[in-house]
C-alpha positions as CSV (number, residue, x, y, z in Angstrom):
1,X,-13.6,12.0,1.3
2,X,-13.0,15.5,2.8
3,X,-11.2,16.9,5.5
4,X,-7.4,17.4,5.6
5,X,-5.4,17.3,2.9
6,X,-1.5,15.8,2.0
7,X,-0.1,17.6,-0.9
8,X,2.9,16.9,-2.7
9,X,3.4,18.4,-5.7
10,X,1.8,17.9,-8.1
11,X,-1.0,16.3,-6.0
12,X,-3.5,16.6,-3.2
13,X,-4.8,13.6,-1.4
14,X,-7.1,13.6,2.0
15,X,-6.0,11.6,5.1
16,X,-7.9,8.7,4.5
17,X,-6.5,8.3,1.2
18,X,-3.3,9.2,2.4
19,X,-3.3,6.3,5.6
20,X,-4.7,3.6,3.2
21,X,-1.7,3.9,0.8
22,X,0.3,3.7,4.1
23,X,-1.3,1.0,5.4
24,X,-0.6,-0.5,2.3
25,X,3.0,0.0,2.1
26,X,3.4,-1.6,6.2
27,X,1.5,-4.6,4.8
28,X,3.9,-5.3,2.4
29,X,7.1,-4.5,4.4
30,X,5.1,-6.4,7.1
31,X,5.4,-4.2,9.7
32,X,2.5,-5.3,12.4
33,X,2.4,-2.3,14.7
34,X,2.6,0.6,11.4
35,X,-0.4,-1.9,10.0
36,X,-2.3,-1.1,13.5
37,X,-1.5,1.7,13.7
38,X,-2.9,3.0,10.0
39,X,-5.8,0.7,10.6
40,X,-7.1,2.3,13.5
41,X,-7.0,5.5,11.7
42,X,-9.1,4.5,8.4
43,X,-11.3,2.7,10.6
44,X,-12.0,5.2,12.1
45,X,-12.6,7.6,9.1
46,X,-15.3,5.4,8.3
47,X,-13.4,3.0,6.3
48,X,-15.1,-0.6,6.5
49,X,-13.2,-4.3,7.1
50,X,-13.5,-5.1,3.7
51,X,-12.3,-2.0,2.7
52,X,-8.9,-2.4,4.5
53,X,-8.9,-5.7,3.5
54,X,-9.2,-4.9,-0.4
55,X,-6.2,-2.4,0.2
56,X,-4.0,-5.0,1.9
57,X,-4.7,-7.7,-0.9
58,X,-3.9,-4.8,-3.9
59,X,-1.2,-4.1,-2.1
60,X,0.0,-7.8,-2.0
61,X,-0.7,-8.5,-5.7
62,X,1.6,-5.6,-6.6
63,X,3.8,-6.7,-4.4
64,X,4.0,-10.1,-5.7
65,X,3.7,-8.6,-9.3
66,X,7.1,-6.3,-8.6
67,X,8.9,-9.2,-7.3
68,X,7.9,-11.6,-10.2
69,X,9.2,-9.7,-12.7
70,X,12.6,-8.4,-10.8
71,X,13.0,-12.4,-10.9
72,X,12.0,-12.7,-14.5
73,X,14.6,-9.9,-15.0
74,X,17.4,-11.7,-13.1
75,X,17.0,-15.0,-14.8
76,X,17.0,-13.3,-18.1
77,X,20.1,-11.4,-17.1
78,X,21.7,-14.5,-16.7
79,X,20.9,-16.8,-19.6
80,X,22.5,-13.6,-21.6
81,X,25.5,-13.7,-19.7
């Protein structure tokens, strides 16, 4: 992917890059217009359906990962309490 570049120290990513991690994080706070809104713009950049669709499910499984183990963490919080 070329083009423009986000940087934040220590690295670079292009736009693309940069909207699909975005689009990932509106899919899992589920925010419908933000999704649109990124979508539009990797679709544009030549990113295909199944593309964006592979981004929203890896997004979801880390999701659902994150929140499995914060509940893991709770419940053995409080069978040592």
């Amino acid at each position: 992917m070329t083009g423009v570049q986000t940087c934040a120290l220590p690295i670079c990513i292009d736009k693309t890059t940069f909207e699909l991690y975005s689009l990932a994080v509106s899919a899992i706070n589920g925010c419908g217009s933000c999704m649109a809104a990124h979508d539009r713009v990797v679709r544009t950049a030549g990113v295909s359906v199944e593309g964006v669709q592979s981004t929203i499910r890896i997004a979801a499984v880390i999701h659902g990962t994150a929140v499995a183990l914060e509940a893991g963490a709770t419940v053995a919080a409080q069978r040592a309490a």
